[in-house]
N, C-alpha and C positions, 0 to 999 in steps of 0.2 A: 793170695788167699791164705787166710790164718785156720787151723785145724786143732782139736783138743781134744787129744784121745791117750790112750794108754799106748806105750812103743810097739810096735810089730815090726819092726826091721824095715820098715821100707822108707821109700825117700821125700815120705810127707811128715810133714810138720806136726807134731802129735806132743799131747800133755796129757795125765789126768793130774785129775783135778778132786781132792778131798774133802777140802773146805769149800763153804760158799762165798761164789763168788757174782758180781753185776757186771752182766757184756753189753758193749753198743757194737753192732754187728751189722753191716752194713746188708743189704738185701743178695749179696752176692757172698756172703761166708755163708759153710755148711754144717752141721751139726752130726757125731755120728762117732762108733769107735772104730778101732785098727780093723781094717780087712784086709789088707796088702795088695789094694787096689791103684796106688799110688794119688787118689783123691784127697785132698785137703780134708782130715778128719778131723773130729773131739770128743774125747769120753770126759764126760760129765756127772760127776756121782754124784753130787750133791751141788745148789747155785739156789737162790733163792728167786733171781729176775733176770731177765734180759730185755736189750730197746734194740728193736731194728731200724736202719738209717734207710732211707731210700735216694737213689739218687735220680738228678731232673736233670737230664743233656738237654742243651738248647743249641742248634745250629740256624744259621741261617741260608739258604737257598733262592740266589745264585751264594756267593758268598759275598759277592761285592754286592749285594741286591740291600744291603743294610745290616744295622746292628740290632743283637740280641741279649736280654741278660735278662739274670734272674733264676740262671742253672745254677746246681750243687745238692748238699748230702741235707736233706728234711729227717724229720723224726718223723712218723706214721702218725697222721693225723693232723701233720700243720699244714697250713694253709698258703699255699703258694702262687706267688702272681711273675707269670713270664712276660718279657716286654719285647716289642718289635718295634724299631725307629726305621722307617726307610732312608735310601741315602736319596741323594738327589739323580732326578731321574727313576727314580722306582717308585711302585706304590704298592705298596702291604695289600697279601691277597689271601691269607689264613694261616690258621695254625693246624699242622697233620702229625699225626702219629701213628706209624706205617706204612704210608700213604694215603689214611683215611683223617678227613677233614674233624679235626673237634674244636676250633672256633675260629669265626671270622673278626674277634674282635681283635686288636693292638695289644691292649692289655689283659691276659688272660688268666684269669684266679683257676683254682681247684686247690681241693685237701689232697696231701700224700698220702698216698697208704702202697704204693708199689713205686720202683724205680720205671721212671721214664724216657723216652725218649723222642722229643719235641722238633721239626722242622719248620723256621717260620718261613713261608714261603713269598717272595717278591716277584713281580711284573715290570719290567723297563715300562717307563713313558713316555711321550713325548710332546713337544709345546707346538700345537698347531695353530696358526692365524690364516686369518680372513679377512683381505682387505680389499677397499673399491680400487678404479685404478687409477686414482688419485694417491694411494697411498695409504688413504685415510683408515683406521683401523674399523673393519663392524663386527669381528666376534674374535677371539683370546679363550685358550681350553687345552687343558692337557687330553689326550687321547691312551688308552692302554695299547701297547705294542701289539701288532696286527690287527687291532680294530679299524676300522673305515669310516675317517672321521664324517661331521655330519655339521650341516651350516641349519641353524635355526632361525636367523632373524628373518626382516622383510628383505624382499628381492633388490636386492642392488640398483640404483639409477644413475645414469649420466644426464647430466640435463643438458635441450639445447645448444649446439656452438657453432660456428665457422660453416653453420646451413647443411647442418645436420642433424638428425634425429638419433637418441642412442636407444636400442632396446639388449637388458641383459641378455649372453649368449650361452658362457659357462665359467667355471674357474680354470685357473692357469697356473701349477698343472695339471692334469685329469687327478682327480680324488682317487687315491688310493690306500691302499692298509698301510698304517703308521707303521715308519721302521726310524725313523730321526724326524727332528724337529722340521717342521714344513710351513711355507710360508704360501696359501691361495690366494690369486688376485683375479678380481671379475672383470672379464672379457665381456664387450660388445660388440652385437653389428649394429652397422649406422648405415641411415639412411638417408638417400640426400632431400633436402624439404624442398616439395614444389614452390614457385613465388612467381608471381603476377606482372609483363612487362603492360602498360596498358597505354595504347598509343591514342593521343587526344587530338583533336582538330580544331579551334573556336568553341573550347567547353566541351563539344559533342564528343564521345567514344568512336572509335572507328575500327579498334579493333585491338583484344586481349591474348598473349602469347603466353605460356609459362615454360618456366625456364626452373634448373638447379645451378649450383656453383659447380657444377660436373661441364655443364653447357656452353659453349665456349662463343656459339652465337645465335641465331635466332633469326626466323624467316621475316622481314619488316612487311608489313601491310605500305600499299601505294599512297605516299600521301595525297588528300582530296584536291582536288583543282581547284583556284580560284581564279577568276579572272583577274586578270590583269596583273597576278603573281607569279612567281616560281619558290615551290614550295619544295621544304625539306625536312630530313625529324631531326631534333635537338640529339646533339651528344649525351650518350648515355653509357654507365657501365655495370652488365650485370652482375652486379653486389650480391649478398646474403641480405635480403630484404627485396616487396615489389615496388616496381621504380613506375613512373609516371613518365611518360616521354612525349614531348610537344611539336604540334607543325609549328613550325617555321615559313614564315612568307615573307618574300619579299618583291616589292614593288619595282616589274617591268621598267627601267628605262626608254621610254618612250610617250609620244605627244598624246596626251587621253584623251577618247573621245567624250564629247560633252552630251551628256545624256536630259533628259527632263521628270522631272517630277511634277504630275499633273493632279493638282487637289480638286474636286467637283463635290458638290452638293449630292442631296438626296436623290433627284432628279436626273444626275447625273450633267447638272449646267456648272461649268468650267468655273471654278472659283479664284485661281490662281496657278501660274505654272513656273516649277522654279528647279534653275538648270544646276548640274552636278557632274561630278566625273567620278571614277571606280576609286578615283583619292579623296575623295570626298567624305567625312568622316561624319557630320550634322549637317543638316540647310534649317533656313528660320523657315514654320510654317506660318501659314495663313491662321486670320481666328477664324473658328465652325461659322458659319450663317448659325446663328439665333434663331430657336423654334420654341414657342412659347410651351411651355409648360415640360420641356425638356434639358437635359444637358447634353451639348455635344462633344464629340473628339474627333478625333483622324483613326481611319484604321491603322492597324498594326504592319510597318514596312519597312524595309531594308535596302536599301542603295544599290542595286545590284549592276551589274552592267545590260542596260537596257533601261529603255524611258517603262517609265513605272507609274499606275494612277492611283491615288488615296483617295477614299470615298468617309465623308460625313457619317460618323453613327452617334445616334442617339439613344438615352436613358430615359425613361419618363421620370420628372421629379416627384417626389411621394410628399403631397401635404397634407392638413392633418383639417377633419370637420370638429369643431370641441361643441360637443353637445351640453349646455348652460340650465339651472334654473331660475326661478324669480331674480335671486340675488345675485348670481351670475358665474354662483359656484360651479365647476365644474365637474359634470357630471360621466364623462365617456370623449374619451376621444378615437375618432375612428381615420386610420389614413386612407388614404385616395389618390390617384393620378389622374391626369387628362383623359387617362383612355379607361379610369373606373365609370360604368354605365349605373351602378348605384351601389349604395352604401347597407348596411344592416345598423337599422338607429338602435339604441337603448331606448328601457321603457323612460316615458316621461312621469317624473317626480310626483308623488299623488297631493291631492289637495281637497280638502272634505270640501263635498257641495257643487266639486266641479268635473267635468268630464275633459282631461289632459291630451294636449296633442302637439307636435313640433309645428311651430313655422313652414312655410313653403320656404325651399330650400333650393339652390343649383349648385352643382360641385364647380366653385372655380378654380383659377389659379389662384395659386397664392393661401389656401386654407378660407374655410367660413366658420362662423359660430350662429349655432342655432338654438332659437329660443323656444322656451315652451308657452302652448297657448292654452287658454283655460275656458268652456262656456257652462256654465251654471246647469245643471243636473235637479231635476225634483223641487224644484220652490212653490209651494203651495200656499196661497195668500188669502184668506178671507175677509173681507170687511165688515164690521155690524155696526150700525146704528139704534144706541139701544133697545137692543135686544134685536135689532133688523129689520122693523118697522121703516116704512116708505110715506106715512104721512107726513102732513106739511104739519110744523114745529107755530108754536104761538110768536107771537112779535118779543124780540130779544127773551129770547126762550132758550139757555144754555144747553147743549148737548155734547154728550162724550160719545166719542168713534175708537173701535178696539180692531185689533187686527192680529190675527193669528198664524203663523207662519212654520213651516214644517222645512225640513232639512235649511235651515237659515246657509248660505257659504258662509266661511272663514272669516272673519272681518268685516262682513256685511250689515248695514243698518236698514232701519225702516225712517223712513221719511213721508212727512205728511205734507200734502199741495193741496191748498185753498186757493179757489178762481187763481190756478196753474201759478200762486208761485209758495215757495218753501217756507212751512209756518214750525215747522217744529221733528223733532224723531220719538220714537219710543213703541213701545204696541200700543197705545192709547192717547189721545187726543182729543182736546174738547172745544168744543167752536162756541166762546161767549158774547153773549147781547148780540147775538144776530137782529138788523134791522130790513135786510133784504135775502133774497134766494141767494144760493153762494151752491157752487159745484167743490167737492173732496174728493180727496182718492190719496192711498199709498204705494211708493216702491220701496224693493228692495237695492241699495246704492253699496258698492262694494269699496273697499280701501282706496282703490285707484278715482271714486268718483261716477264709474261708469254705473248706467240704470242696469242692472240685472233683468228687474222683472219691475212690473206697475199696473195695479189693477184697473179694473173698470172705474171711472168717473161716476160718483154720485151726485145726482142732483137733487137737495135740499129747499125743500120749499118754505118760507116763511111768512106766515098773515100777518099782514101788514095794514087793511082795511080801517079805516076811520074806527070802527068800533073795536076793534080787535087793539089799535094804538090807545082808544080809551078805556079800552079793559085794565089794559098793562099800567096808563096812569094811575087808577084808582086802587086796581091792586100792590103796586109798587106804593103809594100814598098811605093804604092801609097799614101795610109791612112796615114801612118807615116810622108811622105814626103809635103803631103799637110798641116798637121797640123805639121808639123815646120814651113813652110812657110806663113801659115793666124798667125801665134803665134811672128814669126818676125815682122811679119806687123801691128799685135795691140803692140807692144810695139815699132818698130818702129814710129808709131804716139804716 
C-alpha cells in the first residue's frame, strides 16, 4: 500500500506533494496526512485529478469444478464480463459474491465501480443410462450430483419367447441419488403362457388339457374304443405352442366277423342285403326304388360292428307350372311338387272385349304350362232393315241391312249370312234384285274364326205375284227407256 503525506517519523511511507500531480490508485490505497498511526498515508496539497482502479477476483469453486477468467484491475466504470467454462464432469451453477447468488448466467457482464470478489460455483455430474435388457439403449442424460435420476420414455417391453410372457418389473440397480456415472437395465417378470394339448379321435375332440413349458407332463384322457381296434394317442412333445395329438388305431389281428348291411325301401320291404366286416372301408349300394315325382338316397350310415339297416328317403322334386299368354310368352312361373295341393295363378293378361281366365289345369309331374282362356264380355248387336221395317220388299227390290255393335273384341268382324251362308262383312250390307224370300242375320267372328255372338235370323219377304213381276217389267222398261232417251239427247247436243 503506497501513502503521500508529509514525514512524521513513523514507518509508513509518506511524501508531500507541491506540485500537481494525476494518480491511478487502486480501491485499496488510502488518502490522508502523517498521524503516526503507522497507516499507509498522503498529504496532498495540491493534484488536479485522480482514477481509482478497481479490482475483479474470480475463483472458481470446487477448484477443479472448472475454469474462470476475466479477473483484474478495471477503471470505474468499465464494463466487465466474467467467464465460467466447466470442466468435464461439472456443470456451472452460478455466480456469488459473498455467498449471495448475482447471476446464473456463464458469461456475466456488469460496470466497475468497486473491487470485487467473484466465486463461480460448479456441481459434479454424472452420465446416467437406461437400457432394455437387451442392451439396447432407451434414454442417455447427465444428472447433477445427488439428484435422483428419472426415466421418462415409455415403459420397457420384452416381447414373447421360449413360452413366456414378459411384463416390466424395475431397474437394476434400484434408482438412486447420482454420485458416478450409472448404467439402469429393465428387469422383468415372466410368465409362463398357457397353450392347448387337444386330443382328437376320427375328427371329433375328446378332450383339451393345457399345459406351460414349466409342465413336464400332462394327465392323457382314455383313448375312445373302437371295435375291433386297439387304440393309442400319437407321440407328442410339449412344445411352446398348442399341439394337436391323434388316436391311433390299429386293427385286431384276428378272423372278423362278417356283419350285413340291410337296405329296404319306404315300406320297410328288403331291397338288398350286402355283407361286411369292421375292415370294411365302402360296400357298393343298391339304386333307391324309383318314386315318381321324388328323388331318393340311402340314409346316413357307418359300418359299425353289428348288422346295420339303411332305409329309402326321399325329396319331393320341385317342377315348375309356366303360366303363357296368346303368344305363348311367359307370364309367371309358379313351382310345385307332387305333394303341392295347389298353386296361387297370376292374374291372366287382359284383353278388351273379353273376360280372362286359365285353362283347367292338374299339377303333374314333370311341370305344365297353362294357357289363358278368353269369352266375350258385352257384345251388343242390333240389326235394321231400312230403318227396321218388317214388310215384304217389291220383286228385285234392293235393300241395305246396317248393324250396330257396342264393345266390338279385339280383332273381331261382323259378318253377313244370307239363307246361312257368308255373303260379305262390314256394318252394312245390301241384298240386290232379290227374286224370292231370303232369311239374313249378322255375327260377330273373332281372329281365331270362332262365332262370338250372331243375331236373330230375319226373314224377308218379297212379292213376287204375277202383277208385282209386271210391275217391276214395265217399270224397269220405263227407267231403261227414259234413260236411253235423255242419253240420245246429251250426245245429240
Amino acid at each position: 500500500m503506497i501513502g503521500l503525506s508529509g514525514g512524521d517519523g513513523d514507518n509508513s511511507a509518506e511524501a508531500n506533494v507541491d506540485s500537481t500531480v494525476t494518480f491511478k490508485l487502486n480501491a485499496l490505497t488510502g488518502l490522508s496526512g502523517g498521524d503516526g498511526d503507522g497507516a499507509d498515508e498522503a498529504n496532498v496539497d495540491s493534484y488536479t485529478e485522480y482514477i481509482l482502479l478497481n479490482v475483479i477476483s474470480v475463483i472458481a469453486e470446487p477448484g477443479d469444478g472448472g475454469n474462470v477468467t476475466g479477473g483484474g484491475e478495471y477503471d470505474n466504470g468499465d464494463e466487465v464480463t466474467v467467464s465460467a467454462e466447466p470442466a468435464e464432469g461439472y456443470r456451472f451453477v452460478n455466480w456469488t459474491e459473498n455467498g449471495t447468488e448475482v447471476s446464473t448466467d456463464a458469461d456475466y457482464t456488469f460496470t466497475a465501480t468497486q473491487s470485487r470478489e467473484l466465486t463461480a460455483n460448479f456441481i459434479p455430474v454424472y452420465t446416467v443410462r437406461f437400457e432394455n435388457y437387451d442392451g439396447a439403449e432407451l434414454q442417455t442424460g447427465e444428472v447433477v450430483s445427488g439428484d435422483i435420476p428419472s426415466y421418462g420414455g415409455e415403459t420397457p417391453e420384452r416381447p414373447d419367447g421360449d413360452g413366456y410372457t414378459y411384463e416390466f418389473a424395475a431397474w437394476s440397480p434400484e434408482i438412486t441419488a447420482a454420485t458416478e456415472n450409472t448404467t439402469y437395465t429393465a428387469t422383468y417378470t415372466k410368465k409362463a403362457i398357457k397353450y392347448t394339448a387337444t386330443f382328437t379321435a376320427d375328427g371329433e375332440t375328446v378332450d383339451k388339457v393345457e399345459f406351460t413349458v414349466e409342465t413336464y407332463s400332462i394327465t392323457e384322457p382314455e383313448v375312445p374304443a373302437k371295435d375291433g381296434y386297439e387304440g393309442k394317442w400319437s407321440e407328442y412333445t410339449l412344445a411352446a405352442n398348442d399341439i394337436t395329438i391323434q388316436a391311433e388305431y390299429t386293427v385286431i389281428e384276428y378272423t372278423a366277423v362278417e356283419y350285413t348291411a340291410k337296405f329296404v325301401d319306404e315300406n320297410g320291404g328288403t331291397v338288398a342285403e350286402v355283407p361286411y366286416t369292421v375292415g370294411t372301408d365302402s360296400i357298393t349300394e343298391p339304386e333307391v326304388p324309383a318314386k315318381d315325382g321324388y328323388e331318393g338316397k340311402w340314409s346316413e350310415y357307418s359300418l359299425a360292428a353289428g348288422d346295420i339297416t339303411i332305409r329309402a328317403e326321399y325329396t319331393a322334386i320341385e317342377y315348375k307350372a309356366t303360366f303363357v299368354d296368346e303368344n305363348g310368352g311367359t307370364i309367371a312361373e309358379v313351382p310345385y311338387t307332387v305333394e303341392t295341393e295347389s298353386i296361387e295363378a297370376p292374374a291372366v293378361p287382359e284383353k278388351a272385349g273379353y273376360a280372362g281366365g286359365w285353362e283347367e289345369y292338374t299339377l303333374e309331374i314333370g311341370g305344365i304350362t297353362v294357357k289363358p282362356v278368353y269369352t266375350v264380355t258385352n257384345v251388343d248387336v242390333n240389326v235394321e232393315i231400312d230403318g227396321g221395317s218388317d214388310e215384304a220388299i217389291g220383286y228385285r227390290k234392293d235393300k241395305t241391312f246396317t248393324v250396330s255393335v257396342e264393345n266390338l273384341p279385339e280383332g273381331a268382324e261382323i259378318h253377313w249370312i244370307v239363307n246361312g251362308e257368308y255373303v260379305g262383312t262390314g256394318e252394312s250390307y245390301t241384298v240386290e234384285d232379290p227374286t224370292g224370300d231370303y232369311n239374313i242375320s249378322a255375327a260377330v267372328v273373332d281372329a281365331d274364326g270362332n262365332i262370338l255372338y250372331e243375331t236373330q235370323v230375319r226373314a224377308v219377304k218379297v212379292r213376287n205375284g204375277f202383277m208385282d213381276k209386271l210391275k217391276w217389267f214395265f217399270s224397269d222398261f220405263w227407267n231403261n227407256f227414259i234413260k236411253a232417251v235423255i242419253d240420245a239427247l246429251f250426245k245429240a247436243c
